[in-house]
Structures are given as C-alpha cells and as structure tokens.
C-alpha positions in Angstrom: 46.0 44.0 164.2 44.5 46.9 161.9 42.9 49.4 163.3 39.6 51.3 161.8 40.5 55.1 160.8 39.3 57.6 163.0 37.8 60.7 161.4 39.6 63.2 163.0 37.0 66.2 161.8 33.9 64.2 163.4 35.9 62.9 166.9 36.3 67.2 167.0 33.0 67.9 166.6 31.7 65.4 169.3 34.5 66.6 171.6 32.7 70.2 170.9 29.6 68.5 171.3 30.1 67.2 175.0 32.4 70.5 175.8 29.0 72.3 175.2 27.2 69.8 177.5 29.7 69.3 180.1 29.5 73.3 180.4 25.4 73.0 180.6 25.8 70.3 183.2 27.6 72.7 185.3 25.5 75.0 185.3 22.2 73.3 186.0 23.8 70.9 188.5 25.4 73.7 190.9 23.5 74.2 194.0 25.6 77.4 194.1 26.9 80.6 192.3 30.6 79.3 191.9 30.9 75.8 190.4 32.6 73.5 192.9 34.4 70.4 192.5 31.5 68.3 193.7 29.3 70.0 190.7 32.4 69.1 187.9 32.6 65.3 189.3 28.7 65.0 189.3 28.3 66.2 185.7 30.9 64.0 184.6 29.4 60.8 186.2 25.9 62.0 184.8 27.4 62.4 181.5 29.3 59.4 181.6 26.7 56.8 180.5 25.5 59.4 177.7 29.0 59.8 176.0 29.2 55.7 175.6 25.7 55.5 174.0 26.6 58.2 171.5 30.0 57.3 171.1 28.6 53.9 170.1 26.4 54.7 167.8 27.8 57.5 165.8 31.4 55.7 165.5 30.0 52.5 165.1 25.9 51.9 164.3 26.1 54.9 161.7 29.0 54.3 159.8 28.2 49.9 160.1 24.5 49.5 159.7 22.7 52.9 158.7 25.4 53.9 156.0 25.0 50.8 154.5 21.4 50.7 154.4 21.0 47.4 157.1 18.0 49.2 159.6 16.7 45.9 160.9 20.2 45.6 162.1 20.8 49.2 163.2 17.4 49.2 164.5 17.6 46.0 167.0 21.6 46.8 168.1 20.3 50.5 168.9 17.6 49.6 171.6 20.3 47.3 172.6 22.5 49.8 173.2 19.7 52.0 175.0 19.2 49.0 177.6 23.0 49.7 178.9 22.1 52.8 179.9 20.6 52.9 183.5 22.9 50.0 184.1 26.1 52.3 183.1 24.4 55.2 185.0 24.1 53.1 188.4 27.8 51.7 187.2 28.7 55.1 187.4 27.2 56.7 190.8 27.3 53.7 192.8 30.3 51.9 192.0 32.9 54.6 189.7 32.3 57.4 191.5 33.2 55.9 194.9 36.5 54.0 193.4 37.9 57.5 192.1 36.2 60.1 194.3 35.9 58.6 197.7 34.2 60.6 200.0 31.7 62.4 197.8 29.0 59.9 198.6 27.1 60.5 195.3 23.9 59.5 194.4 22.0 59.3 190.7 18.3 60.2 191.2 16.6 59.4 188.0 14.7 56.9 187.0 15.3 54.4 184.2 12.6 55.8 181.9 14.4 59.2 183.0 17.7 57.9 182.1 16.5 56.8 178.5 14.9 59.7 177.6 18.1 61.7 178.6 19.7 59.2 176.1 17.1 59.9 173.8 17.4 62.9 173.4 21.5 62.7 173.1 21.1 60.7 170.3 18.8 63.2 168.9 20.9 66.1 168.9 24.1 64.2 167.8 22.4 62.5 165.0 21.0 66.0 163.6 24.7 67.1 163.9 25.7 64.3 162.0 23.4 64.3 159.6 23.9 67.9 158.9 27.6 67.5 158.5 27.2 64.3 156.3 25.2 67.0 154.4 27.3 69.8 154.2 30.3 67.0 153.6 28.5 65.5 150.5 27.5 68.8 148.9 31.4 70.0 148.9 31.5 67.0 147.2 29.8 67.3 144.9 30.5 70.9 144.3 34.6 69.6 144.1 33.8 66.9 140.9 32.0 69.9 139.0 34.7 72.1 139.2 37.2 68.9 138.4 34.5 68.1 135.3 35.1 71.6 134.1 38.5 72.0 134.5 38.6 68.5 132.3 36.0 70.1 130.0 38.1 72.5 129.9 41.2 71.4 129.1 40.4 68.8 126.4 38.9 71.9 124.8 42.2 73.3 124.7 44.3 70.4 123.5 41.4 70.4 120.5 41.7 73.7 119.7 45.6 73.0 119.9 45.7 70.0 117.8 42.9 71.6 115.2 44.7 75.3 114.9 41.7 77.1 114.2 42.9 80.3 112.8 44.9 77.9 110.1 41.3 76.4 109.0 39.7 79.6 109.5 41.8 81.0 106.4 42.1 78.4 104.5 38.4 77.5 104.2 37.9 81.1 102.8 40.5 80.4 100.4 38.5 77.6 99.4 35.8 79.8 99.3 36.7 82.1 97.0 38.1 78.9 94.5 35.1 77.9 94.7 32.8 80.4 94.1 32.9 79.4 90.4 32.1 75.7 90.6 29.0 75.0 92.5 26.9 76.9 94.7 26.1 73.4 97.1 29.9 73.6 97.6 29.7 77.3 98.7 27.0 76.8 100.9 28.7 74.7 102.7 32.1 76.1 103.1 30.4 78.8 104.1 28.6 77.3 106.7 31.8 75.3 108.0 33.6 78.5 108.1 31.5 80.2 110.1 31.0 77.6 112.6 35.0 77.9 112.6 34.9 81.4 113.3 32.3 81.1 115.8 34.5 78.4 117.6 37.2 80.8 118.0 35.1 83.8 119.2 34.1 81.6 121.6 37.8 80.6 122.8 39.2 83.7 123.1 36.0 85.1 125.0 36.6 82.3 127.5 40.5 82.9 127.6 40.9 79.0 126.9 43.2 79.1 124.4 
C-alpha cells in the first residue's frame, strides 16, 4: 500500500498553527491565574473537533478538489465536512473525555450554530495561511527558473563566444578591411559594420565577466 507524501513544511506550520491556539485556549478557558490540568484537558477536547475539520480540508479538500480546479466537488464535501462537527464536539465532551479523563465530568456548552462558526472561522485562518504560503512558495518559484534561465542564457553565451573566438574575427575582419579598401566601397561598408558589431560583442563580454 503507497502512502500519499506528507509535506513536511506545511504539517509544521499547522502544528505552529494549533500550538498558537492550544496556548489561546488556555488562556481564555482558565477560571484562574495558573492554568490547571482541568483548563489543558478542556482546551484539548474543545479543540479536538477543530483540528479534524482543518486537518481534512487542508491535507485533503485543498490539495484533491481546489488545486485542481473541481469547486462543485470541494464545495459539497466541505459543508459535509462542517456537518461532523457538533457531532465530533459532543463525541468529544460526552463520550472521549470521560473514557480518558474520568472524573472531570466535562461538559461542551455551545451550540451547534456556535460550534460551526468556531469551525468557520478555523478554516478561515488556516486557509489565509495556506494561501499565503502557496503564495510565497510559488513566487520562489518562480524567482528560482529566472535565475536557472539566466544562468542557461548565460552560459550558451559563453560556449558561443568560445566556439566563435571573437578577438580572432575581430582582427581578421580589419585585415579584410584594409584589403579591401581598394575594391568596393559596398564591401567596406559592410565589413565595417560586421566589425563593429564584433567589437561591440566583446565589450559587452568582458563588461559582464562572461567570458
């Protein structure tokens, strides 16, 4: 069985992202000025639901359907995935908690609509981080092939200048030049002209170091 590849930058920035979150939980659910056990188990089990939904869609929805341009199918699998989550968020106080924290008799006290627009606004904030990094990802990108193109540029133009030895045609069409300065003047004009596009040529290599 093949696994998918896991993008080891992006899992990092979402573990950030609930770090961050986990921290804020903490601090808004404490009843106290010290954060107690209770507090860190109640934060988790409010989180809990919110980490699946985003976890879904940014591992699985963006990369599947929105990358690849299918929205009706992005679109209907997302409010999908929103219906799961008041029944992960009872899952989680009524039934979770109790299995791995007996005795804390914890109780979730927001409502569905409550529960979707903490989703909501999850989604939200992940999204805009992924977005952003997408963003920042692609214009590296693209930022990497122009300096590959120029390095190519670059380095063709130095196998030409190479192959062509400009200095060698540089003299020799003046030799020409002066040979010919007796025969016709259509001729000198435009060994003259070659030669100095020659010349310029080279000024221009050895400004640029290329060759």
């Amino acid at each position: 069985m093949k696994f998918p590849r896991i993008d080891l930058k992006k899992l990092l920035l979402y573990l950030l992202f609930w770090g961050v979150f986990f921290y804020a939980g903490l601090e808004f659910f404490s009843r106290t000025e010290e954060i107690r056990v209770i507090d860190v188990i109640y934060t988790l089990n409010f989180l809990l639901p919110f980490v699946f939904v985003v976890s879904v869609h940014a591992f699985h929805l963006v990369p599947n359907y929105l990358a690849k341009s299918m929205f009706w199918a992005y679109g209907l699998t997302l409010v999908c995935l929103l219906g799961t989550v008041y029944p992960i968020y009872n899952f989680s106080f009524l039934l979770l908690s109790e299995w791995l924290f007996p005795g804390y008799y914890l109780v979730g006290t927001y409502t569905p609509f409550e529960v979707i627009g903490f989703a909501l606004f999850f989604l939200l904030i992940s999204s805009s981080l992924e977005f952003a990094r997408s963003w920042f990802d692609g214009l590296r990108a693209k930022t990497r092939i122009s300096e590959l193109e120029n390095e190519k540029i670059a380095t063709e133009l130095k196998a030409l200048r190479a192959q062509v030895n400009p200095h060698f045609l540089f003299n020799s069409l003046n030799t020409i030049y002066s040979e010919a300065l007796k025969k016709s003047d259509e001729a000198i004009e435009t060994l003259n002209n070659l030669s100095q596009s020659l010349f310029n040529f080279i000024e221009e290599g050895e400004g640029n170091n290329n060759w």
